[in-house]
Backbone bond lengths (Angstrom), bond angles and torsions (degrees), N, CA, C in turn:
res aa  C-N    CA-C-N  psi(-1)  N-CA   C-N-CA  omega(-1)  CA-C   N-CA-C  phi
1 X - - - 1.469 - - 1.528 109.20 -
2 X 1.102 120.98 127.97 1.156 146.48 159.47 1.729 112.81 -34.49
3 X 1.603 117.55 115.92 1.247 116.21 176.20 1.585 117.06 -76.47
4 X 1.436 110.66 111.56 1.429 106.07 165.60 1.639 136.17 -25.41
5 X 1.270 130.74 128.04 1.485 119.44 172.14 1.297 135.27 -40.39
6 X 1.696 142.96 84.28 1.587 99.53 -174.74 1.655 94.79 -121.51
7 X 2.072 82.96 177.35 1.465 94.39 -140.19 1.775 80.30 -126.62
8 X 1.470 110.73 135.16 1.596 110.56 160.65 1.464 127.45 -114.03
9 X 1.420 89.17 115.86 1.590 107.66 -179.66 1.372 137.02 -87.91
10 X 1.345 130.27 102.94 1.146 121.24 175.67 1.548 121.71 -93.54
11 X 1.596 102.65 125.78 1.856 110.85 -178.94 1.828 117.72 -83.43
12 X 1.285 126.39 90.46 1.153 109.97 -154.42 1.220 100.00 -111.42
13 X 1.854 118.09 157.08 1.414 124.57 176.59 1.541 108.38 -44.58
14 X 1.104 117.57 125.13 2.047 105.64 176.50 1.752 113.76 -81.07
15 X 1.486 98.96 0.56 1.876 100.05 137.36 1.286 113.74 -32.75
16 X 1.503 114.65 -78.12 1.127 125.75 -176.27 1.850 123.42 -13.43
17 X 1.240 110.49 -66.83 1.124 142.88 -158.30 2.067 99.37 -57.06
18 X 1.536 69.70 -61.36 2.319 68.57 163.13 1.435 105.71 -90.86
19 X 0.680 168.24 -105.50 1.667 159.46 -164.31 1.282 110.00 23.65
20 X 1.558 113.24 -74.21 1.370 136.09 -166.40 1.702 116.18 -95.73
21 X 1.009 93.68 170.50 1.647 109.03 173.91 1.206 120.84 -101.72
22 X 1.539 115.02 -14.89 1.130 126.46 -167.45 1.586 124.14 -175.07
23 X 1.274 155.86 -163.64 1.245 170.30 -154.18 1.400 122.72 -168.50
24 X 1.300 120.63 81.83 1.576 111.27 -162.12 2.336 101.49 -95.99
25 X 0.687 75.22 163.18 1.750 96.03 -179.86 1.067 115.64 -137.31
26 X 1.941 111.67 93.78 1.815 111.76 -179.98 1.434 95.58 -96.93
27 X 1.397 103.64 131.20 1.470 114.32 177.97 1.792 114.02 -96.33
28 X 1.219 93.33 2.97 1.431 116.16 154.12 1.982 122.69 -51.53
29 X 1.130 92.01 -80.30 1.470 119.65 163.66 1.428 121.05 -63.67
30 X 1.074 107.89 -47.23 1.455 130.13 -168.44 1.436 102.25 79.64
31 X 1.087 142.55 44.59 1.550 138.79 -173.77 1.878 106.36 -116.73
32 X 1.061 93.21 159.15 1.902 105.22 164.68 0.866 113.13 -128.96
33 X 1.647 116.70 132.13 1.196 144.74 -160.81 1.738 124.42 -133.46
34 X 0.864 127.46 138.70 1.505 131.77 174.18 1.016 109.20 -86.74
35 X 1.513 123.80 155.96 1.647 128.00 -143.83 1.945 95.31 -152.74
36 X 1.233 107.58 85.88 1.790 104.64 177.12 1.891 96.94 -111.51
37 X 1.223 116.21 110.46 1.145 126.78 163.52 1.908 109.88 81.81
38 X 0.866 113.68 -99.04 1.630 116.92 -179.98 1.904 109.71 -114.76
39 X 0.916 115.87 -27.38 1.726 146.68 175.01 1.298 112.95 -72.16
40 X 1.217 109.01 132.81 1.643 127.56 177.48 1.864 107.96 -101.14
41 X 1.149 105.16 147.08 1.615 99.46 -166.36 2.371 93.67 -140.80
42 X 1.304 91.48 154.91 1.510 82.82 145.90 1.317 148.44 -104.74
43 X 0.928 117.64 152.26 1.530 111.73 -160.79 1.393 130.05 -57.37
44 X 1.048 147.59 146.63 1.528 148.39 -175.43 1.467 109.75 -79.55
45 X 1.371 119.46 115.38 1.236 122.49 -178.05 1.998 116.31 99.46
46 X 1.591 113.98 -145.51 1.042 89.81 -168.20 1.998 76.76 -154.83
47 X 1.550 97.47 102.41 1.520 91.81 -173.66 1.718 105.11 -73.40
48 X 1.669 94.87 162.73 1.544 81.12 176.75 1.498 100.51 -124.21
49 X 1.631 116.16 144.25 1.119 123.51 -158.00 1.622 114.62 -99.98
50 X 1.300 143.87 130.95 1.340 140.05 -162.33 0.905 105.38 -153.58
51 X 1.839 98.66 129.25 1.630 98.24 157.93 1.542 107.20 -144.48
52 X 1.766 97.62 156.68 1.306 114.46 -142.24 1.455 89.97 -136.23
53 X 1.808 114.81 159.32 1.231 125.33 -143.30 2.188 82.97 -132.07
54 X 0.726 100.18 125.61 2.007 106.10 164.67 1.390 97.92 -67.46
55 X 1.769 111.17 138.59 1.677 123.79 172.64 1.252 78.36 -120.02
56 X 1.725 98.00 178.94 1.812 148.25 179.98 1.237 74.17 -86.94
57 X 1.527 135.65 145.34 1.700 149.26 128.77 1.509 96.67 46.24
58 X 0.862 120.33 45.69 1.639 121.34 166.45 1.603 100.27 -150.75
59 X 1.428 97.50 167.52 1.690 106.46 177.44 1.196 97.94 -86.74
60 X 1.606 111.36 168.32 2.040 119.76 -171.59 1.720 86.30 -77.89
61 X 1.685 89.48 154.46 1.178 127.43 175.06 1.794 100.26 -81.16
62 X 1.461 97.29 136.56 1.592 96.66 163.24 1.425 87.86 -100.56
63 X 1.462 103.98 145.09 1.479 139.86 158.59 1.317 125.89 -105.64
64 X 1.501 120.76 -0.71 1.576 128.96 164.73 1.497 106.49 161.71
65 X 1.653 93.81 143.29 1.515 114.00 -170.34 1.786 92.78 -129.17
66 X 1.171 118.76 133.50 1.503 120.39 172.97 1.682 98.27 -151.91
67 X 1.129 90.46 159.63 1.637 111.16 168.88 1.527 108.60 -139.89
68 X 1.352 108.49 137.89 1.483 120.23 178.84 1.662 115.54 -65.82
69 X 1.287 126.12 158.48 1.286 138.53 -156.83 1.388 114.79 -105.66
70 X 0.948 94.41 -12.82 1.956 114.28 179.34 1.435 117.31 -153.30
71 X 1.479 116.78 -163.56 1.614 103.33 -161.37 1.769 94.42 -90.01
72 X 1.261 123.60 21.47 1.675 113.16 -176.66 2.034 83.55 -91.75
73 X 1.661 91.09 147.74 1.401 97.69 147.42 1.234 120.36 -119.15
74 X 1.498 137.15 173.36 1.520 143.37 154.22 1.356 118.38 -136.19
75 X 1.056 118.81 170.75 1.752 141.34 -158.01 1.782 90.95 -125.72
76 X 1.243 131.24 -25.90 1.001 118.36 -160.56 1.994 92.34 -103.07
77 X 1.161 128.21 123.69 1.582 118.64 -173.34 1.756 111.08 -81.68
78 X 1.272 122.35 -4.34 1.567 125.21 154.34 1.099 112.99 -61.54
79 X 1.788 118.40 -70.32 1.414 114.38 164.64 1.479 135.99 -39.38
80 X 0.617 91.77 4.94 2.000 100.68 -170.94 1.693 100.10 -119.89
81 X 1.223 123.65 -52.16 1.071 129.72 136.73 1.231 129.36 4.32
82 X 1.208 117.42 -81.20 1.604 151.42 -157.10 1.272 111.23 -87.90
83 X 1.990 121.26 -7.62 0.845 147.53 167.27 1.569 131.90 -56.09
84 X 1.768 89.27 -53.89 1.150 107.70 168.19 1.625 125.65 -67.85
85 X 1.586 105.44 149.37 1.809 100.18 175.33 1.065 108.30 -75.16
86 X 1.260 159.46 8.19 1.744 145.01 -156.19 1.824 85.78 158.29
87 X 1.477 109.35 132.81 1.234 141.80 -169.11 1.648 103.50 -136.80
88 X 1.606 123.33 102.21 1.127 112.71 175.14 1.794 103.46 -123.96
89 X 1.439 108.22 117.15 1.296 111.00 162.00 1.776 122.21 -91.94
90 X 1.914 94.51 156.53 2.012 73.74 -156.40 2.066 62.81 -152.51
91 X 1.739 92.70 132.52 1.420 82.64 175.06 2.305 78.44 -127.81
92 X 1.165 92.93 -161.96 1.898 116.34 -166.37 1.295 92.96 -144.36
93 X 1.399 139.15 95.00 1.385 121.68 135.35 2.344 114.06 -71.67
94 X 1.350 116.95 142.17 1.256 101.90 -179.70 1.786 94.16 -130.75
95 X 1.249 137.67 110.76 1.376 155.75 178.64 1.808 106.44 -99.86
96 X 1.267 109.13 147.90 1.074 124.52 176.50 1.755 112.24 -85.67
97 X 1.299 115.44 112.58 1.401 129.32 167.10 1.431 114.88 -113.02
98 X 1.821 120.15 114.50 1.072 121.86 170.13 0.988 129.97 47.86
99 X 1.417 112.59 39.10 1.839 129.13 173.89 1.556 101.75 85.30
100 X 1.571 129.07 -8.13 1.091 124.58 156.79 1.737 139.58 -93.98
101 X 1.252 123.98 133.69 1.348 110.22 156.70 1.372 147.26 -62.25
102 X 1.850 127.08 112.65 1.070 130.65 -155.70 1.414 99.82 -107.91
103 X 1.448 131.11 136.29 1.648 112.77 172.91 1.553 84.21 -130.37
104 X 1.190 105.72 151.87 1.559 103.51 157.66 1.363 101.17 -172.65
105 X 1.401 105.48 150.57 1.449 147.62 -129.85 1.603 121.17 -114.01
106 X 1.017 114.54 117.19 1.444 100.55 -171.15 1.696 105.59 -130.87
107 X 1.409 118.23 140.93 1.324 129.57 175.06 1.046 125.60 -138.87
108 X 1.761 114.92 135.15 1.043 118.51 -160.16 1.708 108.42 -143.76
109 X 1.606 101.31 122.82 1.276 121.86 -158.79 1.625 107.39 -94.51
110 X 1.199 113.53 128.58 1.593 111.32 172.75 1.567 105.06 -150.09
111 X 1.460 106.93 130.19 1.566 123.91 179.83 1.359 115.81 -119.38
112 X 1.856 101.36 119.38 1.176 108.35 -164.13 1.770 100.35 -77.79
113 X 1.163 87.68 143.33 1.466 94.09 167.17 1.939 139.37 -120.26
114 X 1.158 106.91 -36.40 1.767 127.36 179.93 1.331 94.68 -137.33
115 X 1.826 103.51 136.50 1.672 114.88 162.02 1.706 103.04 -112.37
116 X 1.260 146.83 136.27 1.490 132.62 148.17 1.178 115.83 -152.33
117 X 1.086 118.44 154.42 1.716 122.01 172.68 1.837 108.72 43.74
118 X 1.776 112.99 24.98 1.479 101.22 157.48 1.600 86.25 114.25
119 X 0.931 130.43 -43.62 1.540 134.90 -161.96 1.661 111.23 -89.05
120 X 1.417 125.21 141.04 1.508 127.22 178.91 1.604 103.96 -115.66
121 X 1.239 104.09 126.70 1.700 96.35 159.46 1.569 117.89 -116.95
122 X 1.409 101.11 136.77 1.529 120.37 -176.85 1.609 118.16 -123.04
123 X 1.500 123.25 170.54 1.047 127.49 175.52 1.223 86.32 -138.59
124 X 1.537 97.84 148.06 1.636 117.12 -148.88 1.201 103.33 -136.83
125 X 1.831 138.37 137.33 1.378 116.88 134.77 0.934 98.11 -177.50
126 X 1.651 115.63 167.06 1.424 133.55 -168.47 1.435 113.20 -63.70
127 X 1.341 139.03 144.08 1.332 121.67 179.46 1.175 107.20 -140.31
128 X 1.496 121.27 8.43 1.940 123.65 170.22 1.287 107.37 -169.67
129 X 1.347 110.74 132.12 1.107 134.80 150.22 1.785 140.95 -108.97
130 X 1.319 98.36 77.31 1.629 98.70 -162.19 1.409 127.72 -97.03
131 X 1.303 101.79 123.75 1.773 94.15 -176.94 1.557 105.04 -113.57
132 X 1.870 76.16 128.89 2.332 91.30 175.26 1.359 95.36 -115.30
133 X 1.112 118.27 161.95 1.415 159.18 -176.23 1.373 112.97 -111.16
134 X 1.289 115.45 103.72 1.920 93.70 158.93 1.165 97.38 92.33
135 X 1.363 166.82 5.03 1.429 162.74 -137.07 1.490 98.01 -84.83
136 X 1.663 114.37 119.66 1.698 103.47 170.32 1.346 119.89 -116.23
137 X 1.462 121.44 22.12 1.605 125.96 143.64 1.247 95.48 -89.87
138 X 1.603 88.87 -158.00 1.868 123.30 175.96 1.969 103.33 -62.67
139 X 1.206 114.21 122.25 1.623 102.23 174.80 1.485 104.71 -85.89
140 X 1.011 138.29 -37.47 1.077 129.81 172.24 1.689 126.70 -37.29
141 X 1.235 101.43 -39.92 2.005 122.25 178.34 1.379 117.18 -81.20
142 X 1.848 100.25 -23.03 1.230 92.92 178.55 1.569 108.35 -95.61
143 X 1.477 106.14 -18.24 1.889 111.12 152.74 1.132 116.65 -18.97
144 X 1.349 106.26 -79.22 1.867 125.13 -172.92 1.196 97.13 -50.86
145 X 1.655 130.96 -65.13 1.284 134.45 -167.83 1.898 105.96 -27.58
146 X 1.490 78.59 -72.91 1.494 68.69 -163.79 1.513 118.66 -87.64
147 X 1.407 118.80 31.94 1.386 122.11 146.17 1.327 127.63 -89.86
148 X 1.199 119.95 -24.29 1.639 144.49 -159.53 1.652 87.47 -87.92
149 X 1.525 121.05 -64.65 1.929 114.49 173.33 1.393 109.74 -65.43
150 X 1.033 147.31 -9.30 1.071 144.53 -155.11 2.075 93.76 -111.68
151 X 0.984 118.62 -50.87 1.598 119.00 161.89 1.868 105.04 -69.37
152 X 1.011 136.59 2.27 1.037 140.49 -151.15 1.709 93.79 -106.45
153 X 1.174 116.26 -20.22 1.644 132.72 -168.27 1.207 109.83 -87.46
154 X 1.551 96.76 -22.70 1.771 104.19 -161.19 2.137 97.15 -120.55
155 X 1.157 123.65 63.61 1.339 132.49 -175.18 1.380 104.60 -69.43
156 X 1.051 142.76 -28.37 1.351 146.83 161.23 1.967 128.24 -53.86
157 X 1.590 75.66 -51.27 1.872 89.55 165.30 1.325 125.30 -73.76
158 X 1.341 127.28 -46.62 1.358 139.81 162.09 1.362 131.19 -92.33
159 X 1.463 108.62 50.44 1.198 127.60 -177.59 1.744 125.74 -93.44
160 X 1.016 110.33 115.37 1.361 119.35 -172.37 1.854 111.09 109.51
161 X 1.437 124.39 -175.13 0.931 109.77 -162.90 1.667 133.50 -77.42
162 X 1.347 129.68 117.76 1.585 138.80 -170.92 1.528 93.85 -61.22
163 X 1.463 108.84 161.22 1.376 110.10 143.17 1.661 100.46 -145.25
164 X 1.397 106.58 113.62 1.416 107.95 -176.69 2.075 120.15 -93.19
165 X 1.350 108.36 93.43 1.088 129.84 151.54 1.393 129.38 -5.88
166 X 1.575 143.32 79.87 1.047 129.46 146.55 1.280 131.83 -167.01
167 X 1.350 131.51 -168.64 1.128 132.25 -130.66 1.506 111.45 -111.72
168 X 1.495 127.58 0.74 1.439 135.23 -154.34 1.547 103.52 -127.93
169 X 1.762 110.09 162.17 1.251 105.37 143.71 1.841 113.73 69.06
170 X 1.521 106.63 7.02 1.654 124.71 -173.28 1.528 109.45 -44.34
171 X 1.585 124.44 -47.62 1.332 129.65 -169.41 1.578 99.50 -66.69
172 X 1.108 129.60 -35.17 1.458 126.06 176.95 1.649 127.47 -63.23
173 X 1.765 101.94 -29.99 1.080 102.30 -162.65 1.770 126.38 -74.58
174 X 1.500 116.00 0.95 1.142 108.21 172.42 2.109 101.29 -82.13
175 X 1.008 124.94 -25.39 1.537 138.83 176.52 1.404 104.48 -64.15
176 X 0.930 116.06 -16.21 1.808 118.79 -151.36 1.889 76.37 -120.03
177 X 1.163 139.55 -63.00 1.551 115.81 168.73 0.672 152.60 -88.40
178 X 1.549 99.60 20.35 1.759 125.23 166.51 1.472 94.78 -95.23
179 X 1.273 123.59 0.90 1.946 113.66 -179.82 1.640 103.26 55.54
180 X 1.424 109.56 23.89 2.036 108.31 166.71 1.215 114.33 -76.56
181 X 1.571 114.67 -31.57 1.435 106.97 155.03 1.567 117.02 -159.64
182 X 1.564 122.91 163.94 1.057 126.96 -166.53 1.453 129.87 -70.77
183 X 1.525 124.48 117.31 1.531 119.48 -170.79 1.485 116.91 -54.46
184 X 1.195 114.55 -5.79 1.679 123.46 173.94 1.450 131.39 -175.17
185 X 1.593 116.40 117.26 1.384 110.99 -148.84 1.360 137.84 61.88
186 X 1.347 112.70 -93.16 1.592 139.58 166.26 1.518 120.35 -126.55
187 X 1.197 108.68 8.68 1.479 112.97 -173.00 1.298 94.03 -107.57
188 X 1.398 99.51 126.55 1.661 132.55 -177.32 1.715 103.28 -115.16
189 X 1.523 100.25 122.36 1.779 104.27 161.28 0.937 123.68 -22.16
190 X 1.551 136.45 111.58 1.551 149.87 166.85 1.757 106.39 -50.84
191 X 1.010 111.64 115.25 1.699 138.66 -160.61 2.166 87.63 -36.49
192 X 1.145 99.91 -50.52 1.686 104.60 -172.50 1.700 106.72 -77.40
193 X 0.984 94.74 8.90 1.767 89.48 175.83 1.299 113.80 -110.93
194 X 1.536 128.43 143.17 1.277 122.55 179.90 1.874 103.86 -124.96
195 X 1.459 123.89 132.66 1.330 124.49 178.58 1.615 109.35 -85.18
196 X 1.816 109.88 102.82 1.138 93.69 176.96 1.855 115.30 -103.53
197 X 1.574 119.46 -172.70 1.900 92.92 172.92 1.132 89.88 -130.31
198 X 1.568 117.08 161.68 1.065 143.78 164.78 2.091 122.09 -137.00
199 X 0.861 91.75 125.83 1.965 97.89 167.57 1.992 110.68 -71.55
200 X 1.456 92.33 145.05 1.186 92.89 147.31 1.516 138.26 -71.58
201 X 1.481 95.05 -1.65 1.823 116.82 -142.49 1.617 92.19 -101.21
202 X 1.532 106.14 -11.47 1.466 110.18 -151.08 1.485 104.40 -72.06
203 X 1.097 133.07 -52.74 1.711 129.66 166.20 1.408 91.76 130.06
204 X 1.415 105.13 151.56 1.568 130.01 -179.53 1.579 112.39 -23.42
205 X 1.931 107.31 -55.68 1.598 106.21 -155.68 1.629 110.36 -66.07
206 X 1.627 112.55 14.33 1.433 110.71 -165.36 1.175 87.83 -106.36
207 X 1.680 145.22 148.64 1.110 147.81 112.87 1.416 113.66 -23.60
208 X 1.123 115.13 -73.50 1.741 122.70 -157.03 1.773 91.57 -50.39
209 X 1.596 115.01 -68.07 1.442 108.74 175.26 1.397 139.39 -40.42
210 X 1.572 105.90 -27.23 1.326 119.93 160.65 1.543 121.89 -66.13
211 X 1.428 125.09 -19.83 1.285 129.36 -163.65 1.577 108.18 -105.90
212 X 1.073 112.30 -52.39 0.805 135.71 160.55 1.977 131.50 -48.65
213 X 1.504 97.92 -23.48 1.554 96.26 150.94 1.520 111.97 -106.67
214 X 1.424 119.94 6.82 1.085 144.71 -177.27 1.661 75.16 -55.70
215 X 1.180 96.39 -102.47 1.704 122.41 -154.67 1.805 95.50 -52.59
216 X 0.952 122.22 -22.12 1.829 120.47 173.77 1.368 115.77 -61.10
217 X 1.698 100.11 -25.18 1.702 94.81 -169.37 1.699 83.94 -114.87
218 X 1.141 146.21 -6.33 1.854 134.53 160.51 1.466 102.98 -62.94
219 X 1.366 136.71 -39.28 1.362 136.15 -172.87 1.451 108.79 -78.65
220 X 1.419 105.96 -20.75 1.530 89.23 -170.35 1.529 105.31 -125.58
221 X 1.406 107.40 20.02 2.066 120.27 152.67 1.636 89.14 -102.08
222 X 1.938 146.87 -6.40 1.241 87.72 160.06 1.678 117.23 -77.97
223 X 1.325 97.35 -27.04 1.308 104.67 173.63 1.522 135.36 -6.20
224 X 1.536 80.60 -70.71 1.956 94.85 -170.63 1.821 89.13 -99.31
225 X 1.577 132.41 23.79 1.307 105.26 -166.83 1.793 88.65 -126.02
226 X 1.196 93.54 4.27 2.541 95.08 -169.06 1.560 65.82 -149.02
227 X 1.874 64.86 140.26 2.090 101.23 169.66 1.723 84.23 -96.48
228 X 1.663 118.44 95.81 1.224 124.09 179.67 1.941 119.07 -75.28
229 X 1.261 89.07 -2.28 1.668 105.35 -172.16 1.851 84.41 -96.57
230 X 1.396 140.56 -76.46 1.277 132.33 -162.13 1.393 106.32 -89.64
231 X 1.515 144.44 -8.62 1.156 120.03 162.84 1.740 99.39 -99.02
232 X 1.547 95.24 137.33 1.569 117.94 -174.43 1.698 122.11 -135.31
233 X 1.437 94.48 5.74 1.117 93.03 172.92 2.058 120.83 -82.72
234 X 1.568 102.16 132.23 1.405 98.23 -173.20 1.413 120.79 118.60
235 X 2.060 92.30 -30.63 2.035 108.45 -168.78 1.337 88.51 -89.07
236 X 1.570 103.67 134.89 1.631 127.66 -167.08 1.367 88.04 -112.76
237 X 1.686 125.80 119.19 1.934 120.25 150.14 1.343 100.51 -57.51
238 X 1.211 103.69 136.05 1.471 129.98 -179.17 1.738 109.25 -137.37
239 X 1.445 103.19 36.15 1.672 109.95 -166.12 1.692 115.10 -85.68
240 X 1.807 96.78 32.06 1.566 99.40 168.06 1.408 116.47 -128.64
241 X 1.910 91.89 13.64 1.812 94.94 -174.58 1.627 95.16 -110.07
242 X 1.244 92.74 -132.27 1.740 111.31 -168.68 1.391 94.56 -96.83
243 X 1.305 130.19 -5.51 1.408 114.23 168.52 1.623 99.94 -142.54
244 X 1.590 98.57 -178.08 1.528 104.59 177.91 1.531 110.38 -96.59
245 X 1.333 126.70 -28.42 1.485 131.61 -172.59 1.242 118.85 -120.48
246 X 1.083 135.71 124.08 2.101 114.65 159.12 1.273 94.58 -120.53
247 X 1.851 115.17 164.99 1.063 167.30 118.56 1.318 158.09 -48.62
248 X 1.496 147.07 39.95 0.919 135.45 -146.76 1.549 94.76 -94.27
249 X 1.594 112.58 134.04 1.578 122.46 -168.39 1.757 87.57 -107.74
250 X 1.516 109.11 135.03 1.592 129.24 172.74 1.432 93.62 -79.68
251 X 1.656 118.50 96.85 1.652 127.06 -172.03 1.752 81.48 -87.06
252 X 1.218 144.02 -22.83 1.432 120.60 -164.10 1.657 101.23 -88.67
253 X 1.291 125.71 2.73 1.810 125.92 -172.16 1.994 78.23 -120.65
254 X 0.852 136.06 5.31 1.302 105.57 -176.11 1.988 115.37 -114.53
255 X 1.362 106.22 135.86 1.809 86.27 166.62 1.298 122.43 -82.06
256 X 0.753 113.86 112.53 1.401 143.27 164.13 1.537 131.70 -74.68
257 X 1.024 135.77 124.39 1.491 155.96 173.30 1.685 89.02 -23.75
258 X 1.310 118.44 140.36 1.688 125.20 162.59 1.423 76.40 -93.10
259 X 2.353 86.62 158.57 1.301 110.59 167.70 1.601 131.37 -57.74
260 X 1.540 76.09 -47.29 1.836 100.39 -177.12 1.548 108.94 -146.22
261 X 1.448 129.56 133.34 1.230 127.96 163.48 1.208 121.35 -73.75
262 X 1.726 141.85 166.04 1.159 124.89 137.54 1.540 125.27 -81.59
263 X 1.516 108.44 142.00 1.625 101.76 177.45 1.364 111.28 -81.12
């Protein structure tokens, strides 16, 4: 099969455009830079970086939207990535159990730490597994929700800037980091968090796409891995919130899917 076209787009302040003389791209760095006279500068504003996949009779698929965390930009969406202090992807599978709706939620935390000679090192790991029942908003928003308070406890650990990972809800997300309105209920983006997107669709060379089916396929081995209808020990009624049931799954007693094997 034939690899689809994709195309990388950068959305830049149209500051830019008078500022500079130009737009340079060191593939050195992997960074983008503004170009006034002999001098490299950074850019004004906070471009946002996209890339998008060609369909049959449909418009291209975006496969990832990010914005950088500081005044560096990049062309490359790992690098930009790798930027951030704490990277949490959080996807929602929601399946039908016994005439009920089950969604549950999986997140997965990785902090970059060293870049050199091509290679990144991180420390990685799952940090929620939540099962709701019954959800009567968006389950996906209420995913984040209650991952975003739930790191919210721990201000010491997740300190400095987030970029939270996922896959839903895309047309909102420039509104959702302007704080114009709240990703759930009344809960508005925490000032250090940034909403970035990613596809599952996106292909291996992406981090974000990698993580992000990361946690797509943990939600849906608990699925087929707990008889979630007869084991009940742990499920709290919660039939005065946004759902009827929750779950919090002990991910540090459980086996769990590795990220990546070696071949």
């Amino acid at each position: 099969m034939t690899r689809k076209q994709r195309r990388l787009l950068i959305h830049m302040d149209p500051r830019n455009y008078n500022e500079f003389d130009g737009i340079a791209m060191d593939f050195n760095s992997q960074k983008l830079m503004g170009v006034r006279g002999n001098k490299y500068y950074s850019l004004i504003g906070k471009p946002r970086l996209e890339y998008t996949r060609e369909r049959d009779n449909k418009g291209p698929k975006i496969l990832h939207t990010s914005f950088s965390p500081n005044s560096d930009n990049w062309f490359n969406t790992n690098h930009q990535l790798l930027a951030y202090d704490h990277l949490i992807a959080v996807d929602t599978n929601t399946n039908q159990v016994a005439g009920s709706k089950v969604s549950i939620t999986a997140a997965y935390h990785v902090i970059p730490e060293t870049q050199q000679q091509g290679l990144a090192q991180c420390k990685a790991a799952v940090i929620a597994l939540i099962e709701c029942w019954n959800v009567t908003d968006k389950p996906e928003n209420l995913g984040w929700y209650h991952v975003l308070q739930a790191i919210s406890e721990y201000p010491e650990q997740f300190a400095g800037k987030v970029g939270l990972i996922v896959d839903s809800d895309l047309g909102n997300h420039q509104s959702f980091n302007s704080r114009e309105i709240p990703i759930f209920a009344d809960f508005y983006l925490p000032e250090n968090v940034t909403i970035l997107y990613a596809s599952d669709k996106g292909g291996a060379e992406h981090l974000s796409t990698m993580v992000i089916k990361y946690c797509h396929n943990l939600a849906s081995d608990l699925y087929k891995g707990q008889n979630l209808l007869l084991n009940t020990e742990g499920l709290y009624d919660e039939s005065d919130r946004y759902f009827s049931h929750i779950r919090q799954w002990d991910t540090e007693n459980m086996d769990l899917r590795p990220f990546c094997t070696r071949k």
